[in-house]
C-alpha positions as CSV (number, residue, x, y, z in Angstrom):
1,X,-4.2,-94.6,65.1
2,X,-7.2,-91.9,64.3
3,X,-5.6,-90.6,62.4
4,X,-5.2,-93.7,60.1
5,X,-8.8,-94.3,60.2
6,X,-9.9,-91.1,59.4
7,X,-8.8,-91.1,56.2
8,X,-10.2,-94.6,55.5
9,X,-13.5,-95.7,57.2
10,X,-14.5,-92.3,59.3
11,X,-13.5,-94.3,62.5
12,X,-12.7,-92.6,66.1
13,X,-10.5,-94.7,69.0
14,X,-10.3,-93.9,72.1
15,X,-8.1,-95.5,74.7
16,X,-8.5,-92.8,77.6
17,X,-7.5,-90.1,77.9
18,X,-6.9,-88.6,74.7
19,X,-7.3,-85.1,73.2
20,X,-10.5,-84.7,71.5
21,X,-10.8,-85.5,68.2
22,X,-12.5,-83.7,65.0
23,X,-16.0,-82.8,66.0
24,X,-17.5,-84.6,63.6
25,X,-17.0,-88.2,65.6
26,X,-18.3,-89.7,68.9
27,X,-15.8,-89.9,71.4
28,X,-16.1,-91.6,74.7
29,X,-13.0,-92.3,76.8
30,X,-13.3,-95.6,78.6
31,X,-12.5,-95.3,82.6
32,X,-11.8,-99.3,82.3
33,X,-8.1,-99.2,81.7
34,X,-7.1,-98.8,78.3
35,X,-10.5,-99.6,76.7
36,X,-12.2,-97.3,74.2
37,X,-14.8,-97.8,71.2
38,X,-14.8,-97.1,68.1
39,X,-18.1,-95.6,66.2
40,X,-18.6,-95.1,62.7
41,X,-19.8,-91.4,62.1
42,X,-20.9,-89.9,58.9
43,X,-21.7,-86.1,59.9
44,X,-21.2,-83.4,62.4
45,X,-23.4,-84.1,65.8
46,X,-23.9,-79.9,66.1
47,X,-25.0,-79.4,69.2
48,X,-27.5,-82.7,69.4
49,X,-28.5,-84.5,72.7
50,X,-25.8,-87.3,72.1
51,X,-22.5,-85.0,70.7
52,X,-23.5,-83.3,74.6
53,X,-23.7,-86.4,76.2
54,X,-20.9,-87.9,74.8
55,X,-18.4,-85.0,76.2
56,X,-20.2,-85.4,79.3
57,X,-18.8,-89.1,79.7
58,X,-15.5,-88.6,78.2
59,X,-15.3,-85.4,81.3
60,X,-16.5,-88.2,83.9
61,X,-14.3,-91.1,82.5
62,X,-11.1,-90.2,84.0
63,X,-11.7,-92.6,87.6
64,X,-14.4,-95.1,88.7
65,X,-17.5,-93.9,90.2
66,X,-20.0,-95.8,92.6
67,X,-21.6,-98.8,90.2
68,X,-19.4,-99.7,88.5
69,X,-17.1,-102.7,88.5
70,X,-13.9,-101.2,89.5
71,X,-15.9,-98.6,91.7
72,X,-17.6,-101.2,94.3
73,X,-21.3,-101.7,94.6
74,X,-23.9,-101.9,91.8
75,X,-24.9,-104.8,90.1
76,X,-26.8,-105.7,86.5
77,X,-26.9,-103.7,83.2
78,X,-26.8,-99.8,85.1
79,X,-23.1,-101.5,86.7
80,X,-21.7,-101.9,83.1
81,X,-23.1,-99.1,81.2
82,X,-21.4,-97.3,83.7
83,X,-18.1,-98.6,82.9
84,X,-18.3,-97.8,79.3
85,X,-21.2,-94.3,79.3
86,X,-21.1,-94.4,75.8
87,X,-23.6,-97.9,75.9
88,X,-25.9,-95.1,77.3
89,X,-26.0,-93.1,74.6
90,X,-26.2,-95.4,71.9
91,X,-29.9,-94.8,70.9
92,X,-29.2,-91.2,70.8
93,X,-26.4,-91.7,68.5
94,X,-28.4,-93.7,66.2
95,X,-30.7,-91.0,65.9
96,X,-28.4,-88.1,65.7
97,X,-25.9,-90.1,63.2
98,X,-28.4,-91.9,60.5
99,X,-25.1,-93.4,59.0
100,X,-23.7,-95.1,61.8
101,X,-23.8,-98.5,60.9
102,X,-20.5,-100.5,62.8
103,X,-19.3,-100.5,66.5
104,X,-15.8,-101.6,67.5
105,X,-15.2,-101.7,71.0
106,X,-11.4,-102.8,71.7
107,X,-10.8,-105.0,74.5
108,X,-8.1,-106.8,75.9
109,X,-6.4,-110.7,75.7
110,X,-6.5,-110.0,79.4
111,X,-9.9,-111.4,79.8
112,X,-8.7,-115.0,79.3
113,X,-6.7,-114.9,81.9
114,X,-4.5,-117.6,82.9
115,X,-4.4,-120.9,80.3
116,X,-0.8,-121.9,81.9
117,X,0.4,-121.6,78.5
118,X,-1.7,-123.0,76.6
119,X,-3.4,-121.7,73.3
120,X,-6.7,-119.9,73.1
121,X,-8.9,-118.4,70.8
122,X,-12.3,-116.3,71.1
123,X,-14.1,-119.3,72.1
124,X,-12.2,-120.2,75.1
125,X,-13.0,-119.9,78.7
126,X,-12.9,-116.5,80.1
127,X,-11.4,-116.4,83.5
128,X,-10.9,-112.7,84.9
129,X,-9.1,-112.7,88.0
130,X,-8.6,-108.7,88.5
131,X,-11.9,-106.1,88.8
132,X,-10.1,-104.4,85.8
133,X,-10.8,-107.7,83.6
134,X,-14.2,-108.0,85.2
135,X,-15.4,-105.0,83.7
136,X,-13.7,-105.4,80.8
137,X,-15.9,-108.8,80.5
138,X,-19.3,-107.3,81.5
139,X,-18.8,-104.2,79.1
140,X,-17.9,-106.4,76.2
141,X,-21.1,-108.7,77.0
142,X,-22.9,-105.7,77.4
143,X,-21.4,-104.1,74.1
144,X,-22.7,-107.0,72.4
145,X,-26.3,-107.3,73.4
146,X,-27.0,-103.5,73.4
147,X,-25.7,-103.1,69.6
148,X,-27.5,-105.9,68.6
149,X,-30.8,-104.7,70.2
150,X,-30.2,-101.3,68.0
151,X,-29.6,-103.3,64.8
152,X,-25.8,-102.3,65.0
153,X,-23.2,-104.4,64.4
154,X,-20.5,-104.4,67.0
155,X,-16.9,-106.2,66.7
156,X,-14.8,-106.5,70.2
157,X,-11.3,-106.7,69.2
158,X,-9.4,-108.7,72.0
159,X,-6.0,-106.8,71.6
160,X,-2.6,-108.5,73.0
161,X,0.1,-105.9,74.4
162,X,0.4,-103.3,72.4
163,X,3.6,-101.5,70.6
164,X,4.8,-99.3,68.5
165,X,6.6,-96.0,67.4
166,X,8.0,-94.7,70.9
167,X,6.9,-97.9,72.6
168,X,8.8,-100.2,72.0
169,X,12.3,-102.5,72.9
170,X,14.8,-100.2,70.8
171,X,13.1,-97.0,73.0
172,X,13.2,-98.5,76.0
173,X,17.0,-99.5,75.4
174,X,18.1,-96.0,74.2
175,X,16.0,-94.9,77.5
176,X,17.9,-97.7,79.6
177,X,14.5,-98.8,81.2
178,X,14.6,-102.2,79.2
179,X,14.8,-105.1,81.3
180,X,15.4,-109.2,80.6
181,X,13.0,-110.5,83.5
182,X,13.0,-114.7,82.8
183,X,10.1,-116.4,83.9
184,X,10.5,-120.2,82.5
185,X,7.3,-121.3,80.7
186,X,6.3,-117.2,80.7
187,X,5.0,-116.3,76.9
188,X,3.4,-113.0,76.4
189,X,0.9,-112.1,72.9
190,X,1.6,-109.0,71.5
191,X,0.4,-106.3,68.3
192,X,1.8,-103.6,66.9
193,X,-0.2,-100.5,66.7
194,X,-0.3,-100.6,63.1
195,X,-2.2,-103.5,62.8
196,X,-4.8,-102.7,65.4
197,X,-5.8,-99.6,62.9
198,X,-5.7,-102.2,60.0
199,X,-7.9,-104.3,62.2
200,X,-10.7,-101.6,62.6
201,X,-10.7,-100.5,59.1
202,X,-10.4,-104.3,57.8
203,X,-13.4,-105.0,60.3
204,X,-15.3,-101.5,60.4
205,X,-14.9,-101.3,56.4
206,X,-17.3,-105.1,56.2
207,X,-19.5,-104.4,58.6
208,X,-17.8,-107.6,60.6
209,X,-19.7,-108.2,63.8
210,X,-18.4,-110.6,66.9
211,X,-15.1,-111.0,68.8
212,X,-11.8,-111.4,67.4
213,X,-8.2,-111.6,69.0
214,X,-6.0,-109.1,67.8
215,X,-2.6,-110.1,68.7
216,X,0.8,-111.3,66.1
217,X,1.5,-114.7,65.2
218,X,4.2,-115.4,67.7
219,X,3.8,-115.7,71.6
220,X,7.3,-115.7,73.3
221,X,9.1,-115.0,75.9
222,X,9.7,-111.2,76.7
223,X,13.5,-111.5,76.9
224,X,13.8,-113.0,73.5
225,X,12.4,-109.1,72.0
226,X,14.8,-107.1,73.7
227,X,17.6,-109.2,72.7
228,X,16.7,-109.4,69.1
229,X,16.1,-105.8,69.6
230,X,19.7,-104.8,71.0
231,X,21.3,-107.1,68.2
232,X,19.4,-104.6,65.7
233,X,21.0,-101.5,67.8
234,X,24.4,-103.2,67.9
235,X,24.1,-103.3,72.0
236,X,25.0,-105.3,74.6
237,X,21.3,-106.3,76.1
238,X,20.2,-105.9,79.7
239,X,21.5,-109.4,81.8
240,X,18.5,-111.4,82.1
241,X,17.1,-111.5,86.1
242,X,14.9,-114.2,87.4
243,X,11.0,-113.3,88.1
244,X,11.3,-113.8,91.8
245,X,14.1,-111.0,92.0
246,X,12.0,-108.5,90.6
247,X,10.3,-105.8,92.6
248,X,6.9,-105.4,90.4
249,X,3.7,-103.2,91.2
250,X,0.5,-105.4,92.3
251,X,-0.7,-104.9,88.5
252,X,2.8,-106.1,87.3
253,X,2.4,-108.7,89.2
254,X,-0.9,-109.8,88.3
255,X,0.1,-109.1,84.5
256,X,2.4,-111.7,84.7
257,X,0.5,-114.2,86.6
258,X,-1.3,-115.0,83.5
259,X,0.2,-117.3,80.9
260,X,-1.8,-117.9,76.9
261,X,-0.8,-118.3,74.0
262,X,-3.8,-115.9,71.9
263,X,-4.4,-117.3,68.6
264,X,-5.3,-114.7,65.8
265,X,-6.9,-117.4,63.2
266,X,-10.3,-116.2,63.2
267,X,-9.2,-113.2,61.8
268,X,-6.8,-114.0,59.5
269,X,-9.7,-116.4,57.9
270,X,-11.7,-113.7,58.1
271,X,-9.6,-112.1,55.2
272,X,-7.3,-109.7,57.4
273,X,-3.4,-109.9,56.5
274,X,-1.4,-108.7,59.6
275,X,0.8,-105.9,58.5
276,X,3.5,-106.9,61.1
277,X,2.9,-110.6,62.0
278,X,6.0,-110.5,64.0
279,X,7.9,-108.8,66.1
280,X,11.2,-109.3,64.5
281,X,9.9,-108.1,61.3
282,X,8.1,-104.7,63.3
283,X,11.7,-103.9,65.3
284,X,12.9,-104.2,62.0
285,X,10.8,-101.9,60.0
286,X,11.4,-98.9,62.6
287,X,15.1,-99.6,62.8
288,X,15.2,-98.9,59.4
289,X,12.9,-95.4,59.3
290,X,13.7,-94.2,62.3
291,X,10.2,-94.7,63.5
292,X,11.2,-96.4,66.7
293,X,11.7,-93.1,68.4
294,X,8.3,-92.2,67.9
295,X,9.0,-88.3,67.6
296,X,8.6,-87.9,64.1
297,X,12.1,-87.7,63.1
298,X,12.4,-90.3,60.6
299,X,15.8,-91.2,59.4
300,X,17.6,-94.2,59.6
301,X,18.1,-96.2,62.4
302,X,21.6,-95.8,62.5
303,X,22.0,-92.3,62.6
């Protein structure tokens, strides 16, 4: 997904961990789960206050300390900035990157919570029921208000599960790990990787500031993609099992306690045109180039 960016609007992602990218960019690894941000750079740091700040949070990232959300203890502003250290270093940045001018900070749908299937869009209630979530709340408040303070636009991009080359339905077939777990009423949101970069650059490329879901136009159950998967592969799909049956990890668990539909209109008004606004049309697409595999090997799906 850097790599997309780089060659379009100068913009760095980090989902933790990662290896480090092309010196010339802020990197900060978020230690909340699978968060990162995104900062527009226009020049090397060198060896400047913030470029040695910045690997001092990315080395520190890796598992919660004392403060901060998922750590225990702690409370107010220090708490959050703690859970993304990049916040921290945010007037340094300005000052060591004169063209920074966009933040994107990439959330997660997660921080609705449950809606019992029900649609919702950035405006709905926020109801976090894990410490994970939590954080993920506080940090994007915290995101906001700092950014603003510095004159900074910031965008939080709410993203739905993600997938993609190597992660995907047809992968997790060919590795026989794909499973047909039926929940009745169960709808998860979902975006392919692809269109989170087109995301950033759409949003990072206008200057966009405020909070937008990032998820395809279709919610639905997760047995309906590996089917329509394993009809692309010509395979008999996994037989569904029923939730209850289903020995799950206390995240797993939790993960499928909640129940939304995400809507992504703000940001198709906005202007954005999802690349993949389904996942029928996604599975489809990497069938056919071999992407699915996610090892570079191209070719056709079939061979």
């Amino acid at each position: 997904m850097a790599d997309a960016l780089e060659a379009t609007t100068h913009l760095v992602v980090s989902a933790a961990p990662s290896p480090p990218p092309p010196p010339r960019f802020a990197w900060s690894p978020s230690p909340v789960n699978g968060g990162g941000s995104a900062v527009e750079a226009g020049r090397d740091l060198g060896s400047s206050p913030a470029k040695r700040g910045v690997r001092r949070t990315g080395e520190a990232s890796a598992s919660p300390r004392e403060g901060t959300a998922e750590g225990g203890g702690g409370g107010g502003l220090e708490r959050n900035i703690s859970a993304d250290p990049l916040l921290r270093l945010l007037p340094d940045l300005r000052s060591a990157m004169p063209s920074l001018h966009w933040v994107g900070y990439l959330s997660t749908v997660g921080v609705y919570g449950n809606h019992d299937g029900a649609w919702v869009d950035e405006e709905s209630e926020l109801r976090p029921k894990t410490a994970r979530a939590t954080a993920r709340v506080d940090a994007e408040r915290d995101w906001l208000a700092v950014a603003a303070g510095a004159n900074v636009p910031v965008a939080v991009l709410r993203l739905a599960g993600i997938y993609g080359p190597g992660r995907n339905a047809l992968a997790n077939l060919e590795r026989g790990t794909a499973k047909r777990t039926v929940k009745p009423g169960q709808v998860f949101n979902r975006i392919h990787v692809a269109d989170i970069a087109g995301a950033l650059a759409f949003l990072g490329g206008r200057e966009m500031g405020g909070v937008f879901n990032v998820t395809d136009d279709e919610p639905g159950p997760p047995q309906d993609v590996v089917t329509y998967a394993a009809s692309l592969m010509g395979v008999v799909p996994p037989r569904e099992v029923p939730y209850g049956e289903v020995e799950m990890t206390p995240m797993a668990r939790s993960f499928w306690s909640d129940n939304k539909r995400v809507s992504n209109a703000k940001l198709k008004a906005a202007g954005y045109r999802f690349r993949f606004p389904d996942h029928r049309g996604a599975l489809e697409a990497m069938w056919r180039d071999g992407s699915w595999r996610g090892d570079g090997s191209g070719g056709t799906g079939g061979e």
